[in-house]
N, C-alpha and C positions, 0 to 999 in steps of 0.2 A: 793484550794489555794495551789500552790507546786513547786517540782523539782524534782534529782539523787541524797557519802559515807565516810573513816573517814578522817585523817587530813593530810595536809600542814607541809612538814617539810622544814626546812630553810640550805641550803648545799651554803658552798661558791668556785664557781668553781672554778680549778686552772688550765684549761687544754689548751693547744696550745699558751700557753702565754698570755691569753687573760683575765687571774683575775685582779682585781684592788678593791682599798679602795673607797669608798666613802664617802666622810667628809661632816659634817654638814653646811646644809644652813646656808650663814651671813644673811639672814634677821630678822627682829627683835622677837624678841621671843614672841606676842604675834600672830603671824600667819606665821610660819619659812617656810610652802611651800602648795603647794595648785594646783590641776588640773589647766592647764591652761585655760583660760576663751573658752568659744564659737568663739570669733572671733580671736582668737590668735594659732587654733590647727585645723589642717586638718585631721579627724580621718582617713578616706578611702583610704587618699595620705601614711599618719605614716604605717596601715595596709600592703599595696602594699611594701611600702619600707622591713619592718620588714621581709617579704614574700620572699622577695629577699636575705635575707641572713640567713633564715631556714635552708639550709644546711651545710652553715661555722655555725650555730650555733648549729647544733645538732653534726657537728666533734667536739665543742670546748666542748662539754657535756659530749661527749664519749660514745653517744647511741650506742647501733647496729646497722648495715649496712641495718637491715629491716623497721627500724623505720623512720619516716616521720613526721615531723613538719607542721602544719599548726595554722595560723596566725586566732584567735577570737580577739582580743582586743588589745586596747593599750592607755595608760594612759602617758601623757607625764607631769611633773611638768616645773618649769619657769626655774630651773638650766640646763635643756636638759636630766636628768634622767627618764629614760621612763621603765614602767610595761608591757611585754609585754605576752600577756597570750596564749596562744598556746593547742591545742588537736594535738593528736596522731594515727598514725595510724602504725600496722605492719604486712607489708609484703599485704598491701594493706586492709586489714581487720581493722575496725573503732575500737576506742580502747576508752571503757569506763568508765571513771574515770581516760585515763593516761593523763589528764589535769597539765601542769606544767606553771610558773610564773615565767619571766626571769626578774630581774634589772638590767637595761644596760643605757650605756653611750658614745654614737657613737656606735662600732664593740666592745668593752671593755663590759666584763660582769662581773656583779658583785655578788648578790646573786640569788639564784636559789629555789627556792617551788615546789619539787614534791606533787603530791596527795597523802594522805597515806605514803608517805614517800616515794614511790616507783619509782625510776629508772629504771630500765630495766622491759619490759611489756615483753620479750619474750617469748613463748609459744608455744608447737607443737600445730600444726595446721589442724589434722586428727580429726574429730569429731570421738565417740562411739555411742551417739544418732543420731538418723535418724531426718533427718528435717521435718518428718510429724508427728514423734512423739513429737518435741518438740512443734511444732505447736500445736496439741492437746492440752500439755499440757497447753501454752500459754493460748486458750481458754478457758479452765477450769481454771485458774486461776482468767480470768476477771470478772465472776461471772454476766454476761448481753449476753444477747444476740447479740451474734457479725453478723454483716453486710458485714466485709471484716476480712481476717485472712493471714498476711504475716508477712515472718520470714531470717534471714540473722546472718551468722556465726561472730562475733566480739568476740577480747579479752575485758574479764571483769576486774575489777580491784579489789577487796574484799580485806576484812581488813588487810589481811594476803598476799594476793598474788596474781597475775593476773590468768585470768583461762581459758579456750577457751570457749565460750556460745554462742547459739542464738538469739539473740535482737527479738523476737516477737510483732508485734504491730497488735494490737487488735482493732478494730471499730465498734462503735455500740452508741447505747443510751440508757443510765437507768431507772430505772421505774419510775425516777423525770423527765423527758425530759432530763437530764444535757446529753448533748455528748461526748462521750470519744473516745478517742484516745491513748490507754496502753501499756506501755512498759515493757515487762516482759522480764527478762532473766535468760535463760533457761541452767543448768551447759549444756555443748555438753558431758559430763562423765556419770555423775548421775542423769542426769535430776532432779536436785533439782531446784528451784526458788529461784535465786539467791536474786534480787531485781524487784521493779513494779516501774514504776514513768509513769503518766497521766499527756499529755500535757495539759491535761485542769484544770484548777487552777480555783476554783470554790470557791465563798464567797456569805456573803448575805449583805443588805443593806438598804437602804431606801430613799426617794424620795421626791420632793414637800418642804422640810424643808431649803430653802435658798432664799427663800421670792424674791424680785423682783432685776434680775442682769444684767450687761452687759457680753455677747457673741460675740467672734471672727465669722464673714462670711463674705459673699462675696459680691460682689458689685452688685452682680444679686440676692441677698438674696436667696441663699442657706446657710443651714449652713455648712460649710466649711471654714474654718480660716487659708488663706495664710500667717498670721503673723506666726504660730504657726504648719509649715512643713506641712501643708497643712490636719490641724485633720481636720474630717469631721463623721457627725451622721445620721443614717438612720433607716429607719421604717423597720422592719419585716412582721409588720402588722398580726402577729401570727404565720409565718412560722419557721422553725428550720434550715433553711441553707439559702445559696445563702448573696448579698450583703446588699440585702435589698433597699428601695429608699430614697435614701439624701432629706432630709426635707426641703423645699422652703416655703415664705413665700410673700405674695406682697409687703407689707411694714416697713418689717425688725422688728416687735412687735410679740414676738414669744410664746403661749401659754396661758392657765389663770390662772397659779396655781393649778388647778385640772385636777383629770380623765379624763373630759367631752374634753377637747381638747387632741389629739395625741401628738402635738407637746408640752407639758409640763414635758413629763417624757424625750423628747432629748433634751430641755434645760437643766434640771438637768444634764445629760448627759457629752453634749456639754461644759456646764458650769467644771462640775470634769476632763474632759479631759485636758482643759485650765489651770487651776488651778495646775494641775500636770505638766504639762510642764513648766508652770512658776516656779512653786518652786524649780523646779532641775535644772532651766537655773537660777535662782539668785542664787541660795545657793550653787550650787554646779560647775557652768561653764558646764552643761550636758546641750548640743544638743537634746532630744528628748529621747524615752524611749530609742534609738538602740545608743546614738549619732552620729548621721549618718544624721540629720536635716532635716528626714522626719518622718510626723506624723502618727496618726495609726486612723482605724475608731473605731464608736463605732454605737454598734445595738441596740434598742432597741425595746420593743417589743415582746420579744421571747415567743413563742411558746402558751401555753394558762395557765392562771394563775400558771407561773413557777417564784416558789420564790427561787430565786436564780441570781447569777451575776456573771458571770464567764471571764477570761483569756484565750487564746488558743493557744500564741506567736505570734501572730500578730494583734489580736483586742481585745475587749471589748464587751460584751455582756449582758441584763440588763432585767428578767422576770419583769413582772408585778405584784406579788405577789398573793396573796392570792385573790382568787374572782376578779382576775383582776384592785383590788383597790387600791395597795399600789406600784408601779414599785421603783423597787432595783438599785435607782441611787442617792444615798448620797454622798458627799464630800469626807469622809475615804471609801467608798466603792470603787471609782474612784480611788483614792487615791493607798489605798492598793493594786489593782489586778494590774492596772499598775507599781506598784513595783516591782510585779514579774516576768515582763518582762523588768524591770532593771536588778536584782538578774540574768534572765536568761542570758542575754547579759554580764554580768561582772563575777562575781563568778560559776554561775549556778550550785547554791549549788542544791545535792541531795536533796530528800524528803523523807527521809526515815533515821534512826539515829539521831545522833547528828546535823547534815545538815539541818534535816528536823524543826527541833525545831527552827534553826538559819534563815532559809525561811521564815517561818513565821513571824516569831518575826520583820525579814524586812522588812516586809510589813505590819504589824500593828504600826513599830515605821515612817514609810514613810508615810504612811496613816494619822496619828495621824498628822506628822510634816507638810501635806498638809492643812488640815482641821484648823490648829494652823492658816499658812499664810494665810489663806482665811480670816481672822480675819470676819467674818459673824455675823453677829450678829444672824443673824435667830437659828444658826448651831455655835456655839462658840466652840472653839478650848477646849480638855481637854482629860485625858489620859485612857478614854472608848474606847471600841471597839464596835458598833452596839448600842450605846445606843439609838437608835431612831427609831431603827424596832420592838419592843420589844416581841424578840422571843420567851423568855420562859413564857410570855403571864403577869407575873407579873413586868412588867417594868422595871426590870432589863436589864443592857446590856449581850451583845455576851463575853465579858473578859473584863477584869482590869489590868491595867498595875502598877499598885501601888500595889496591892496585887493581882495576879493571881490567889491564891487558892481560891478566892471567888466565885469562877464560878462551884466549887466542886468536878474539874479535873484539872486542870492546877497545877504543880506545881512553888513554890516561890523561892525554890533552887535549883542548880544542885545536882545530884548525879549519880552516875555509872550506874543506871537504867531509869534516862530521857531517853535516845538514841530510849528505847522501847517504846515510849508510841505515841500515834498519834501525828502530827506536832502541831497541833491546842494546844495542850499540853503541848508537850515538848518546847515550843514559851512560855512560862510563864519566865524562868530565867532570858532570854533575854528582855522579856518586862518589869521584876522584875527589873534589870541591866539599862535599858536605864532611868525610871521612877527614883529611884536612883540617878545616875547620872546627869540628869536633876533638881529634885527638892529637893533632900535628904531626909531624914528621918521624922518623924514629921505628923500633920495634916497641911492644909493647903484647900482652896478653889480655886477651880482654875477652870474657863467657869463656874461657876455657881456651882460645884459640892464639894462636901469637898471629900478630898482625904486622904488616913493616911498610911504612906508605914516604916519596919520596916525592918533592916538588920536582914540577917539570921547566923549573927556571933555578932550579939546585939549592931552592934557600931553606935555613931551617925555620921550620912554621913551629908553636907553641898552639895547640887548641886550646879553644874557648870555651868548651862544653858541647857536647852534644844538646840538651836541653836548648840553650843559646843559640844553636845554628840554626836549628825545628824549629825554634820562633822565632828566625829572621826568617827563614825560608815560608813559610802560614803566611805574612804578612804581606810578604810579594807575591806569593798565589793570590793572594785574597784582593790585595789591592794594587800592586804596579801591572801584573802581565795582562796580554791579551792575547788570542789565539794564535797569530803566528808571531810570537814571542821569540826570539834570538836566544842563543847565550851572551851577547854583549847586552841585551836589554835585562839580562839576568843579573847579569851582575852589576845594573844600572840598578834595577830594582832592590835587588839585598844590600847593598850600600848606603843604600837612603831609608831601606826601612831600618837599618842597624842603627842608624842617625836619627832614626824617629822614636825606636827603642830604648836606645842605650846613651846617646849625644854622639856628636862629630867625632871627639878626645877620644870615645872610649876604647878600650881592650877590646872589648869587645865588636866595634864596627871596623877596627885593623886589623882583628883577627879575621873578621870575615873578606874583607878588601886583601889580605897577604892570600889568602886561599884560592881568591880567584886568579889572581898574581901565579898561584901556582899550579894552576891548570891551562895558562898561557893565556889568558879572554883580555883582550889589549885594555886599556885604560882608557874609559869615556869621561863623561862631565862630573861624573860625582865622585866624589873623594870624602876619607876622612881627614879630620884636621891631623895633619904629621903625617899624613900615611903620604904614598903614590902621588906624584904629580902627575897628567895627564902626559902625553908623549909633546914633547918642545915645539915650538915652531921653526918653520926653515927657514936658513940666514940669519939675516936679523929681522925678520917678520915676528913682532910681538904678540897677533891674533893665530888662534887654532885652528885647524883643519882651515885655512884662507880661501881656499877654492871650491871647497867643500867636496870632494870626491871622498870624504870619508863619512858620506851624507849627514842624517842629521846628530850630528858627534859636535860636542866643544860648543853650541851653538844653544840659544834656548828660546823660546817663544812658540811662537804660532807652528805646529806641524805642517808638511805638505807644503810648504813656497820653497823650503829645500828639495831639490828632487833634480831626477835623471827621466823626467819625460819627455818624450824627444817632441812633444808640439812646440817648444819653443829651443835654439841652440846654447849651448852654453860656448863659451868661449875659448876655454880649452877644457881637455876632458871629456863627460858626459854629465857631472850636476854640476848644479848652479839653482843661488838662490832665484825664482822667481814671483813676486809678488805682485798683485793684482792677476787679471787673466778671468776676472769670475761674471764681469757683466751686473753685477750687482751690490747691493750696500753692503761693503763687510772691510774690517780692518784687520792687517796682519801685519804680527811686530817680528822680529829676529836680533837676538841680544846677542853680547858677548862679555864679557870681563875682562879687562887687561891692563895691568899695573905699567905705567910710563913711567920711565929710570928718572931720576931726581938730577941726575948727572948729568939729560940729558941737554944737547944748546937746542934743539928742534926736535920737534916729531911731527911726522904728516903722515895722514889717513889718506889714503887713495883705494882705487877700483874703479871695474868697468861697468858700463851701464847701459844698455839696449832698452828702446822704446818703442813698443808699436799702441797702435790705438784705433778703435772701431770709432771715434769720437769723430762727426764731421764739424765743428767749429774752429776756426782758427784765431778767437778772442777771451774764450773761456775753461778754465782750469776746473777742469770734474773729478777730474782723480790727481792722486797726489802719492809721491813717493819722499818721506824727507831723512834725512841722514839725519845723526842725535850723537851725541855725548854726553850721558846721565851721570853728574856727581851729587854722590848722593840721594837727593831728594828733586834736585833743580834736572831739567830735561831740557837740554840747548839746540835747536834747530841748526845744524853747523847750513844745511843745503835743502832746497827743495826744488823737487822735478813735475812737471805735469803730461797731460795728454800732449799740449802748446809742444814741449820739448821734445816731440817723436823722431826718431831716429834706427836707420834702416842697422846698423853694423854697429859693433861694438864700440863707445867712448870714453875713453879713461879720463876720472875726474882724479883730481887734488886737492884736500884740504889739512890747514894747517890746523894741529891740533896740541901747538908747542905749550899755551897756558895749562896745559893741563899734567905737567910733568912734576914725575912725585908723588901723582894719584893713583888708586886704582879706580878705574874709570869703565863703563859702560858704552860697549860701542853697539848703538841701535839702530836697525833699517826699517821703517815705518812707510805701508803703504792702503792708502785708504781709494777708497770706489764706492761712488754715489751708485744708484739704484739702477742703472741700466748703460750697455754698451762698453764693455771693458776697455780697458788699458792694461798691458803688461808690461811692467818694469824690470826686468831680466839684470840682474847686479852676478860676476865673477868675478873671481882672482882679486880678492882685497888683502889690503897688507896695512899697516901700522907700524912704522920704522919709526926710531930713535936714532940721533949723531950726536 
């Protein structure tokens, strides 16, 4: 069950003239905006469109002239505001992880989500390893016996920085039958193993437990459901490849509930296939897993008592289990793998870190939210994972989404070392968080089970609805994350989409903001109104995160000038904002907000300021850095720095910024670069005091 690493930063373009505001929906505040429905949105026509203006949008970004914009997604709401989600490539070379997230409105862009933070993906492009040692290495890595072994140079994208690598994909099959397909990448420097991500997303499940249903087929009884893009389920009949045969019947009455008939483990099948497309075409206006209104098959069958149920990007696939007896086709089994070919299609969160926890956790809270709509009596809806295969042979389920650590691995809260732990794992917060959110605190019975979930900051939660949590959660798949996505960027994301949903005020986006409050995910820039203020500043410094070591947190603008790259020092620490640095025409803003006490007699803005410059003139100003206090509408030039002003060690400036007390006010760092020979303006440790 998987994907590719860390987070989503949020930059507000400004370049070619083409930034703009976007104001909030007038619709009523208990559902302010929402995907447009199936019949109201032509995804392939939006795609094609968007595609055609990848290169006035990657001028109006300020990429590099090597970099290349291509069109995965696009998410349009009813105002005409459209998410338009984009991969990279440079200099012809596939670039992975430089996944970026444009909000746009016509040709007008508005906010922008690099991966990681990271803007420019540029790289020399000379490997040091040899492509057959990296190869090796690749298949030493995969740890099975590989079948086929090929390998191809792309920029990588890591926490810290892009890197030149080999992508090696590995083929073979493990000692379970399961099939893989592995993606390792390989540094082209150090031959280190950067990252693995296996397109085969592999779960388990269960079978037979939804008693007697109607199924989508055809009029010639196959099963095949042209209501439903045309899903369709077929026998293996034991084999491990190929299409397998589409299950026919003479008189449309398909199985008997048991083994002893084939076609009982592809109704179950058939049946979870259906069911998942319905839930995401009512509840959410999704087209199908791609939205693109074609359906996917599904196999069953596979191979010889293989307990297991796997994903591969394009199908569905479903062993028979143990002795042949128990085939792995349940409702959340259905459910959840074809989630991850939503996940892959919209966010296509890594599997590996923070990402990989947030994949999972996708497709246990979709799985969960499928099995809930089936409302079955056989199979009742409730917040288990595999409760009906019973794996660990004492009738316990697979996970708990009311308490994770009952499983005796999963944890209940974030902390700085989930990222490490496997996804199956690190997927507990998040299922801790949706469970939460959903039902709050407390015991409770729910499908039969008593359930008892407690915050991990001791407060009582009141849920919001399950329904309500699913579509804040869709919304931030679909339009905040990107591949290596955090849980802080998660909860960045469900915050603002609940405030896109619901309004600031609501119930509902406190509920979702106390939830994440109770799985410990510290407090970033977005809030609802009354909820959570952000964590205070130190002494009496009235700006957040000042120095920035809690990178790009409290701060809003342009992605990537915040950062801990060590080509330039920070002053104390390891980040520090630095803007300019790029040798070419592009502007980069960095805001803040911060209310000045009315009480107070002074307030001064200070910080320090490092200047180098490739620029050989000692009469003329080409780049410029200028400091700003935006009230309101009016944007005040408080200082301005140039090339002229370069300076080897850090220099602490001063400005008074006493007129502006009683406001809440806008403190902005503005740094602009004409078309050739950088400057870099290096700004740490600012503060804004009141006396």
């Amino acid at each position: 069950m998987k994907r590719l690493t860390s987070a989503g930063a949020v930059a507000v373009v400004a370049a070619a003239g083409l930034a703009m505001t976007f104001t909030a929906s007038t619709a009523g505040a208990s559902e302010r905006t929402a995907p447009l429905a199936v019949a109201g949105f032509d995804k392939p026509a939006a795609v094609q469109a968007e595609q055609a203006l990848a290169p006035q949008t990657a001028a109006a970004l300020g990429l590099g002239s090597g970099e290349q914009l291509k069109v995965r997604d696009v998410v349009k709401d009813p105002d005409g505001t459209e998410y338009v989600r984009y991969d990279r490539t440079f200099n012809g070379l596939k670039v992975v992880g430089g996944d970026l997230i444009v909000k746009r409105k016509g040709e007008a862009i508005g906010q922008v989500t690099y991966n990681r933070g990271v803007k420019s993906v540029a790289v020399a492009t000379k490997p040091t390893l040899s492509q057959s040692a990296a190869l090796t290495k690749g298949a030493q890595a995969a740890k099975f016996k590989a079948t086929a072994n090929k390998g191809q140079l792309v920029v990588f994208v890591t926490p810290t920085k892009p890197v030149l690598a080999y992508e090696v994909v590995t083929t073979g099959v493990k000692a379970d039958q399961t099939p893989s397909v592995l993606h390792s990448f390989i540094d082209a420097t150090t031959g280190a193993v950067l990252g693995q991500n296996d397109e085969i997303k592999t779960g388990t499940g269960n079978s037979m437990y939804s008693g007697t249903v109607t199924i989508g087929t055809s009029g010639s009884y196959t099963m095949s459901d042209p209501t439903r893009g045309g899903n369709y389920t077929t026998d293996l009949n034991g084999g491990t490849s190929g299409a397998g045969t589409t299950f026919t019947d003479p008189d449309d009455t398909w199985g008997n509930g048991s083994t002893s008939s084939r076609q009982t483990a592809g109704v179950d099948a058939h049946y979870g296939s259906q069911l998942t497309w319905d839930y995401y075409k009512n509840a959410h206006g999704r087209n199908g897993i791609f939205n693109n209104g074609q359906g996917a098959r599904s196999r069953v069958h596979y191979g010889n008592a293989y307990v297991n149920a796997f994903w591969d990007g394009t199908q569905m696939t479903y062993g028979d289990g143990q002795g042949n007896a128990r085939p792995l086709t349940s409702i959340d089994v259905a459910g959840h793998e074809m989630s991850h070919g939503v996940t892959e299609a919209t966010a296509n969160l890594n599997y590996f870190g923070d990402a990989g926890g947030l994949n999972e956790a996708t497709s246990d809270i979709f799985g969960t939210m499928v099995e809930f709509s089936a409302n079955n009596s056989s199979d009742p809806g409730d917040y288990l994972i595999g409760e009906k295969i019973n794996i660990n042979g004492n009738g316990t389920p697979l996970r708990y989404m009311d308490k994770p650590s009952k499983d005796g691995a999963s944890k209940d809260c974030w902390s700085t070392s989930t990222g490490g732990l496997d996804p199956h794992y690190s997927s507990g917060p998040l299922n801790h968080w949706f469970y939460l959110a959903s039902e709050g605190t407390g015991s409770k019975v729910i499908g039969g089970v008593t359930h008892s979930s407690t915050a991990c900051n001791g407060a009582t939660i009141t849920g919001i609805g399950r329904d309500v949590a699913a579509k804040v959660w869709y919304r931030t798949l679909s339009t905040k994350l990107s591949s290596g996505s955090t849980y802080k960027d998660a909860r960045e994301g469900a915050i603002n989409s609940a405030k896109e949903l619901y309004g600031a005020d609501s119930t509902q986006c406190k509920g979702i903001e106390a939830a994440f409050n109770g799985i410990s995910v510290p407090a970033g820039a977005a809030a609802c109104s009354g909820g959570g203020d952000p964590e205070p500043p130190t002494g009496d410094n009235l700006l957040l995160n000042p120095g920035f070591e809690s990178g790009f947190v409290n701060w809003t603008g342009t992605s990537g000038p915040v950062t801990n790259n060590s080509g330039r020092p920070a002053r104390t620490g390891t980040w520090k904002l630095w803007l300019g640095g790029n040798g070419r025409s592009v502007t980069e803003t960095i805001n803040q907000s911060v209310a000045i006490p009315a009480s107070a007699s002074s307030a001064t803005l200070s910080f320090w300021i490092r200047i180098d410059t490739a620029e050989t003139t000692s009469s003329t100003a080409y780049d410029t850095a200028r400091v700003q206090i935006v009230d309101g509408s009016t944007a005040t030039t408080l200082a301005t720095y140039s090339n002229l002003n370069k300076n080897s060690s850090y220099v602490q400036k001063t400005l008074n910024v006493t007129q502006y007390k009683g406001k809440t006010v806008t403190v902005r760092f503005v740094g602009q670069e004409d078309s050739s020979l950088q400057t870099s303006f290096v700004i740490d440790d600012t503060s804004l005091t009141a006396s």
